[in-house]
C-alpha positions as a Markdown table, in Angstrom:
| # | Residue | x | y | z |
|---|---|---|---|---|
| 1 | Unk | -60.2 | -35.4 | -120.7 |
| 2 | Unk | -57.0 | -35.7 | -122.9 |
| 3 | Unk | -53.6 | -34.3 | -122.5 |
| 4 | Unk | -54.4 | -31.8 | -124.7 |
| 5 | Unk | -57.2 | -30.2 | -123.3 |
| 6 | Unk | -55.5 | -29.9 | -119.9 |
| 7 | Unk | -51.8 | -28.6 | -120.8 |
| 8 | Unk | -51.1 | -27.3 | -116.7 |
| 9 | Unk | -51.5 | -30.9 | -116.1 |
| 10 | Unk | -48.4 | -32.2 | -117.8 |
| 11 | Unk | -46.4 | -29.4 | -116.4 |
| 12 | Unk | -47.2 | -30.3 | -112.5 |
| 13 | Unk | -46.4 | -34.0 | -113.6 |
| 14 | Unk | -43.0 | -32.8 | -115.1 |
| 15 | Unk | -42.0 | -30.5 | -112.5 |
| 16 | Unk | -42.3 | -33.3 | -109.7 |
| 17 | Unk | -39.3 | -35.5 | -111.3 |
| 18 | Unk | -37.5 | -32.1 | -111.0 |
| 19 | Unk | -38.9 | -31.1 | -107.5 |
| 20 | Unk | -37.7 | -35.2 | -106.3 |
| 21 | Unk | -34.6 | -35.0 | -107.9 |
| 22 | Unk | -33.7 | -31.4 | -106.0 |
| 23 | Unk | -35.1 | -32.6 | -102.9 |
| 24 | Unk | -32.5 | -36.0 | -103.0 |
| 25 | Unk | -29.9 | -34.2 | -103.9 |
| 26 | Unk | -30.2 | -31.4 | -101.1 |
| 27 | Unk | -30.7 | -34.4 | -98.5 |
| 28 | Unk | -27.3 | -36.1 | -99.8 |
| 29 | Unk | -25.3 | -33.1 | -99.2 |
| 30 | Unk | -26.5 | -32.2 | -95.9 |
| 31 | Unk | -25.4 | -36.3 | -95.2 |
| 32 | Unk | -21.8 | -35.7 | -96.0 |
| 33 | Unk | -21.8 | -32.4 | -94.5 |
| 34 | Unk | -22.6 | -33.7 | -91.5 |
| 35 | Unk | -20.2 | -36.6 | -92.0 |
| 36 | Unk | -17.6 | -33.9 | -92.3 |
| 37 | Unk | -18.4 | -32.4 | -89.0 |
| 38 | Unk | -15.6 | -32.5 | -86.3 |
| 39 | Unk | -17.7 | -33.3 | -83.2 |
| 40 | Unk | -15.0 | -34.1 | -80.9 |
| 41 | Unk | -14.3 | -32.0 | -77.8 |
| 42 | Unk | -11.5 | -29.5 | -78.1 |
| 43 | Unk | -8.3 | -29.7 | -76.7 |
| 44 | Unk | -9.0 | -26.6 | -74.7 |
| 45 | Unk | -12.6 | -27.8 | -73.2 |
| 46 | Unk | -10.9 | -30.7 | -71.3 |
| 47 | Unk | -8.7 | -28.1 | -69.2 |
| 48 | Unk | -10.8 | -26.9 | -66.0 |
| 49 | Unk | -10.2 | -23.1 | -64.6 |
| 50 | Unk | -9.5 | -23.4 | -61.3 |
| 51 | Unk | -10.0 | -19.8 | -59.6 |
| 52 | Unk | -8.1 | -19.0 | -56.7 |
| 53 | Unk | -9.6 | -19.4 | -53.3 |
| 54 | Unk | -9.7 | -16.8 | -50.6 |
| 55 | Unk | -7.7 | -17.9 | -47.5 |
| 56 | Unk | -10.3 | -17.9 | -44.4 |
| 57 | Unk | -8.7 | -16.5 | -41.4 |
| 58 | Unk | -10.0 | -18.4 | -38.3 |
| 59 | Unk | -10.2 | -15.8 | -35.2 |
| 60 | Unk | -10.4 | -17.2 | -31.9 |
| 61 | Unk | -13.3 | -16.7 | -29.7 |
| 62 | Unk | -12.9 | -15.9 | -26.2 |
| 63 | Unk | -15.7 | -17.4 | -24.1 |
| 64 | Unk | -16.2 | -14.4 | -21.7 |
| 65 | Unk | -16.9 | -15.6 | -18.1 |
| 66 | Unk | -20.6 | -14.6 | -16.7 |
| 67 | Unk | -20.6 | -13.4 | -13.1 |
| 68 | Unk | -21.9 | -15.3 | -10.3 |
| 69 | Unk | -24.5 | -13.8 | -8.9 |
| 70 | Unk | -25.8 | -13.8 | -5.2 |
| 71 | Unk | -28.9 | -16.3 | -5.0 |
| 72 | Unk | -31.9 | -14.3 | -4.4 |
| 73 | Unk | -33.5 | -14.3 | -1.1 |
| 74 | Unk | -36.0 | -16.9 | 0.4 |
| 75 | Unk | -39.4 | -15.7 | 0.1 |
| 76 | Unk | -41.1 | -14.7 | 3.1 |
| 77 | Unk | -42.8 | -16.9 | 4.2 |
| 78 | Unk | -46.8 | -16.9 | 4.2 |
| 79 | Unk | -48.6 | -16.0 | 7.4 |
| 80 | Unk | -50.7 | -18.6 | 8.6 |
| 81 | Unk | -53.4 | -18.0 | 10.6 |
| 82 | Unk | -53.5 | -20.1 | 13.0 |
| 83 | Unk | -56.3 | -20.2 | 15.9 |
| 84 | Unk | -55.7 | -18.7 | 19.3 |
| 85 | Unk | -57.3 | -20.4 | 22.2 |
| 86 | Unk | -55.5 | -19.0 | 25.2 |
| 87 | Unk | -57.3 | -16.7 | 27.1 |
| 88 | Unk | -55.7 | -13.2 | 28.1 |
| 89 | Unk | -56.1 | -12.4 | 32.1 |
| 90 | Unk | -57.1 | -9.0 | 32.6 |
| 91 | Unk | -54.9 | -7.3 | 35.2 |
| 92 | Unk | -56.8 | -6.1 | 37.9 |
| 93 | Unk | -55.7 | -2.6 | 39.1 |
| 94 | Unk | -55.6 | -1.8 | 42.6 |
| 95 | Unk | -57.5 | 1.7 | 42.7 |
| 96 | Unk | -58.6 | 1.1 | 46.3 |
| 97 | Unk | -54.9 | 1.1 | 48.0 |
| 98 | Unk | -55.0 | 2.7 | 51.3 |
| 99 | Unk | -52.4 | 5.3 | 51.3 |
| 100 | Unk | -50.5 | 6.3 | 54.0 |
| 101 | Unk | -49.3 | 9.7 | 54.3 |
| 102 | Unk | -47.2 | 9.5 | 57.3 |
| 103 | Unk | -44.5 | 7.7 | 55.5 |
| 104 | Unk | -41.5 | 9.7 | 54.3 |
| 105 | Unk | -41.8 | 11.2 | 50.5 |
| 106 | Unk | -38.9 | 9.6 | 48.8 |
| 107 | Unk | -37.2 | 13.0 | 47.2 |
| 108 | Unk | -35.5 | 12.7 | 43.9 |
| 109 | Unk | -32.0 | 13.9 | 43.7 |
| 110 | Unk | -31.1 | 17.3 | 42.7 |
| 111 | Unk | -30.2 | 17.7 | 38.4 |
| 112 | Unk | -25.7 | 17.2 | 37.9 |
| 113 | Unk | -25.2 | 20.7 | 37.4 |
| 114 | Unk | -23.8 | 21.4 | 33.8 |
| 115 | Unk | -20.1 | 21.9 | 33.6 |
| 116 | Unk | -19.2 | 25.3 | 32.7 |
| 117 | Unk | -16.5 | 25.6 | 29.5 |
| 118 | Unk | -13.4 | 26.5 | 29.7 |
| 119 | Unk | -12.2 | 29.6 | 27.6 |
| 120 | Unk | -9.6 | 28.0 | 24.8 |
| 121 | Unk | -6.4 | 27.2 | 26.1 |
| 122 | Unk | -3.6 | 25.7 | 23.7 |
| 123 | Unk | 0.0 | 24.2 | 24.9 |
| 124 | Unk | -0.7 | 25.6 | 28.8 |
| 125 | Unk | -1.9 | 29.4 | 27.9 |
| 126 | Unk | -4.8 | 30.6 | 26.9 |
| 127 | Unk | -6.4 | 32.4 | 23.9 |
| 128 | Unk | -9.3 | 34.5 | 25.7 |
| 129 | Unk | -9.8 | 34.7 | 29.1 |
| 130 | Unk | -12.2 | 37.0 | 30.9 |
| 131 | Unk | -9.6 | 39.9 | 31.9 |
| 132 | Unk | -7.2 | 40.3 | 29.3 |
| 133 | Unk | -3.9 | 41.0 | 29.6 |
| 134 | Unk | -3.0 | 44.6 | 29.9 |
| 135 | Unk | 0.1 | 46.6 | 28.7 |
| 136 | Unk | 1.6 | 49.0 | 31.5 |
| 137 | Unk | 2.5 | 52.3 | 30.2 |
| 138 | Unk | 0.2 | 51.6 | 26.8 |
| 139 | Unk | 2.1 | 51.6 | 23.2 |
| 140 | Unk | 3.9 | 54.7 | 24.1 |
| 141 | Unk | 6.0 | 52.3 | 26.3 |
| 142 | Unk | 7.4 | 50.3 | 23.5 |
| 143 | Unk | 7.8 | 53.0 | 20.8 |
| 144 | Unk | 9.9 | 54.7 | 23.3 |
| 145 | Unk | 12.6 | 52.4 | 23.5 |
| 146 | Unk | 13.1 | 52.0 | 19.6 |
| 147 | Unk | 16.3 | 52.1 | 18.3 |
| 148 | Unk | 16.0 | 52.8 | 14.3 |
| 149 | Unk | 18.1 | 50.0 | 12.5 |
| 150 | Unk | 20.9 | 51.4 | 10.3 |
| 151 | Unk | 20.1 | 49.5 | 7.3 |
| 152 | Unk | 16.3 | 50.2 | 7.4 |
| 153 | Unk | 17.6 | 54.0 | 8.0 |
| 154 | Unk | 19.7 | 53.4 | 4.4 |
| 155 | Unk | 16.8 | 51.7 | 2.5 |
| 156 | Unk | 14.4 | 54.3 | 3.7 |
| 157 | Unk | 12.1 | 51.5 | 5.3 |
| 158 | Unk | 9.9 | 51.7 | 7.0 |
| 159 | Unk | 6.3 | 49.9 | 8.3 |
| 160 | Unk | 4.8 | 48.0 | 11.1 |
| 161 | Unk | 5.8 | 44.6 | 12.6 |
| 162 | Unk | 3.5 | 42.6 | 14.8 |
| 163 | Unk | 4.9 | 40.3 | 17.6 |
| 164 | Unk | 2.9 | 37.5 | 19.5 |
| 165 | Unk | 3.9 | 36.2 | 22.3 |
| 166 | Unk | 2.9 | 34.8 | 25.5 |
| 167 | Unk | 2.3 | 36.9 | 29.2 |
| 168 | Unk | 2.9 | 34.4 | 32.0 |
| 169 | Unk | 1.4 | 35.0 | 35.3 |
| 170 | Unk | 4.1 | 37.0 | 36.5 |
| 171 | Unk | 3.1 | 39.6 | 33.4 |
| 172 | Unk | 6.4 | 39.2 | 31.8 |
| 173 | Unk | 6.8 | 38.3 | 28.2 |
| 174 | Unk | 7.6 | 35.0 | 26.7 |
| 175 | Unk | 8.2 | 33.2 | 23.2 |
| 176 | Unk | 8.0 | 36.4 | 21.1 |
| 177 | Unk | 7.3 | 36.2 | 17.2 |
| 178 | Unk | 7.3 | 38.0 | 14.4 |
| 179 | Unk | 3.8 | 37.4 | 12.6 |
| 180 | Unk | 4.2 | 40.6 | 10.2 |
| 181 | Unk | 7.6 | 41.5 | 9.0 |
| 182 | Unk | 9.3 | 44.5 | 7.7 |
| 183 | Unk | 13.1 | 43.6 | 7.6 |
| 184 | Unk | 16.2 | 45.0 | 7.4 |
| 185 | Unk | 16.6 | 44.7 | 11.1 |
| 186 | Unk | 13.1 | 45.7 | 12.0 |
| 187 | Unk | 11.8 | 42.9 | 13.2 |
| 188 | Unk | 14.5 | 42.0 | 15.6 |
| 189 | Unk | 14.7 | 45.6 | 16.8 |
| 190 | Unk | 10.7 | 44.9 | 17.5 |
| 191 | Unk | 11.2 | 42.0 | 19.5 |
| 192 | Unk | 13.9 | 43.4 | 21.7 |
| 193 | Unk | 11.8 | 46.3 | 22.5 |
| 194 | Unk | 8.8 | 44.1 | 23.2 |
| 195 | Unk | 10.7 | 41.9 | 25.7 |
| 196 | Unk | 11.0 | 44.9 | 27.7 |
| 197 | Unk | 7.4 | 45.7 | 27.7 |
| 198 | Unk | 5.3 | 44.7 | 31.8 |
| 199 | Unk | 1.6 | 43.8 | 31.4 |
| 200 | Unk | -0.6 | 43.3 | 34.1 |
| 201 | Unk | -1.5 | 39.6 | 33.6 |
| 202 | Unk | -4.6 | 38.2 | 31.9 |
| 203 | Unk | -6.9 | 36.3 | 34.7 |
| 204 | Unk | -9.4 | 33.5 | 35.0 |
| 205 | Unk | -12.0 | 33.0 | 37.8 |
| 206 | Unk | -10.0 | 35.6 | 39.5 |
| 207 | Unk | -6.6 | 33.8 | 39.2 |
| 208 | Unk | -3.5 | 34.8 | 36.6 |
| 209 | Unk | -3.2 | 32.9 | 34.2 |
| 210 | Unk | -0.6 | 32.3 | 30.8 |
| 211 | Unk | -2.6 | 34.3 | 27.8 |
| 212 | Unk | -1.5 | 34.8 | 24.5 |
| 213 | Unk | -1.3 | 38.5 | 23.4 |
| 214 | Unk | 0.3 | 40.3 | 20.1 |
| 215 | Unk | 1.4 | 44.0 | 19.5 |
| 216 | Unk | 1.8 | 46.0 | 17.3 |
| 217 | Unk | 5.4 | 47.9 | 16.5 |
| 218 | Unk | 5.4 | 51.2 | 14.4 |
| 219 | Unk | 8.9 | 51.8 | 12.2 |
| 220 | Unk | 8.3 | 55.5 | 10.9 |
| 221 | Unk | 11.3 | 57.5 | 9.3 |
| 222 | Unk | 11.5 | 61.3 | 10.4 |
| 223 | Unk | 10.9 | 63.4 | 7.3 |
């Protein structure tokens, strides 16, 4: 087949010079672009960023002290059985003693009788006894010899004072003191009246005795 006949042919054979010649052509320039290239490092890779480091505080540790403690107890100790070979003597009981009944009983001793309390007693006197003291002439005896204090008569007071004190054995009183108070005189007027005042004395087992006693003392203005 001739040239002529097959005209595609020819075209293919002239478009490879072409297709060649592009194809040397591209690979020259990408050769001198390359040679044209600045490869080298830049100034600005070769400087390193150094970041700032956090500052480590260093705490001390205190090493805490453990307590001693007590050691434990031993164990007890394992019982061991261990054989027994001795031989027990049975007691032998005299049931057939002759007894002789002529021979003095041995008597035990009578039972200590149980001492008996005292009543209270405090600094020499006592509190209760088993006969009171008693106040000769009753309350009326007292009130009687009142004397209305001039100030308590000004103030218009009035009320009721209560004296302890102490009746010796002779029935007289002693120590008086005022453990209710009305003032404005009252009370001393109550104790000079009370000093006055006889009891028959408290008494003991039959014997006088020092008892402490209180009284009352009425202050009452006259309407």
């Amino acid at each position: 087949m001739n040239a002529a006949a097959n005209p595609s042919g020819r075209r293919l054979k002239d478009y490879y010079y072409i297709f060649l010649e592009v194809g040397l052509i591209l690979a020259l320039l990408i050769f001198i672009i390359l040679t044209n290239l600045n490869l080298k490092p830049s100034a600005h890779s070769d400087e390193v960023n150094f970041e700032r480091q956090e500052l480590l505080s260093m705490e001390e540790i205190v090493q805490t002290k453990q307590p001693e403690r007590p050691p434990l107890p031993p164990r007890p100790a394992v019982p061991v059985e261990v054989p027994n070979n001795e031989i027990i003597e049975e007691e032998v009981l005299a049931i057939d003693a002759e007894i002789n009944f002529d021979e003095p009983l041995t008597i035990p001793p009578p039972p200590v009788k149980k001492q008996v309390v005292e009543p209270e007693q405090e600094d020499n006197f006592f509190v209760a006894v088993e006969e009171m003291p008693k106040l000769i002439g009753g309350i009326e005896s007292i009130q009687s010899h009142i004397r209305y204090p001039e100030k308590a008569l000004l103030a218009g007071i009035d009320g009721l004072v209560i004296i302890q004190f102490i009746v010796n054995k002779e029935g007289e009183v002693e120590s008086p003191k005022v453990i209710r108070s009305v003032g404005a005189g009252c009370d001393e007027e109550a104790i000079r009246v009370v000093r006055l005042a006889k009891f028959k004395p408290g008494k003991q087992r039959g014997q006088a005795v020092r008892v402490q006693f209180s009284v009352p003392v009425f202050f009452k203005l006259k309407s």
